[in-house]
N, C-alpha and C positions, 0 to 999 in steps of 0.2 A: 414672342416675336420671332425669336431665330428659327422654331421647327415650325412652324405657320409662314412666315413671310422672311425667310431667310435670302441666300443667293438662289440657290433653285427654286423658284414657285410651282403650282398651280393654281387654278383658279379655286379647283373644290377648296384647298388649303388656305387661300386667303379669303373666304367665304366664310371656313368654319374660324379665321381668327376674326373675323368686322363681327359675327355673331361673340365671341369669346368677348371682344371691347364693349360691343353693345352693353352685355350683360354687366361688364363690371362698371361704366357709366349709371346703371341703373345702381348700382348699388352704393356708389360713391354718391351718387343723385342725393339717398334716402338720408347717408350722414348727412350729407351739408345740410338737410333740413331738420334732424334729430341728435346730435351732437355738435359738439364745440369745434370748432375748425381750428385744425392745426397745420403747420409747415408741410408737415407729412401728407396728410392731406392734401392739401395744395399741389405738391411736388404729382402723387399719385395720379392727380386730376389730368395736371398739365403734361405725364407721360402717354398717360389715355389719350389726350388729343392728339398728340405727336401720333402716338400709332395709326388713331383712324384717318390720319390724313395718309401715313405712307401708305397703309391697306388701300385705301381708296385711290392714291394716286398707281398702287399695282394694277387693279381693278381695272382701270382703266389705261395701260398701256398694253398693247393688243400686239405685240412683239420682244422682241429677247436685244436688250442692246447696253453698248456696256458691262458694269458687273453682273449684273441680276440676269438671269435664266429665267426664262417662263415654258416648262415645259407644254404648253396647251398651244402656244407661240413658239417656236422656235427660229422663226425666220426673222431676219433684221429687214425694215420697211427700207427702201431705198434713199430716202430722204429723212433725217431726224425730225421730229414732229412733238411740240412739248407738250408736256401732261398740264395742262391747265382746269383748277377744280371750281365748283361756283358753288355757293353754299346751297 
């Protein structure tokens, strides 16, 4: 997460990390249904989600405001505008 979707982004960068989580949801996918599920497991799962929501919610803000940098953005919108995601 920090060299993909750290303080400075891109988009190319947070693109190639939603593909990074993708693939390890797929693979977290394969235990839950061929192995015993454990805490770790769980924990795993539920850091995956955390991630692809904050990927997603970079993804989708289209300016630089606050901590976070988007180099592809760099301009701050004149009005703050919230990231609201819908499944």
């Amino acid at each position: 997460m920090w060299n993909y979707v750290g303080i400075v982004r891109t988009t190319k960068r947070l693109e190639r990390a939603q593909h990074r989580i993708a693939m390890l949801n797929e693979e977290v996918a394969e235990h839950y249904q061929h192995f015993r599920v454990t805490p770790d497991l769980i924990e795993l799962r539920n850091l995956l989600q955390t991630a692809e929501l904050i990927v997603r919610s970079a993804l989708h803000r289209h300016e630089s405001r606050g901590l976070h940098y988007t180099l592809d953005y760099p301009q701050m919108l004149p009005e703050a505008v919230d990231t609201v995601l819908t499944p």
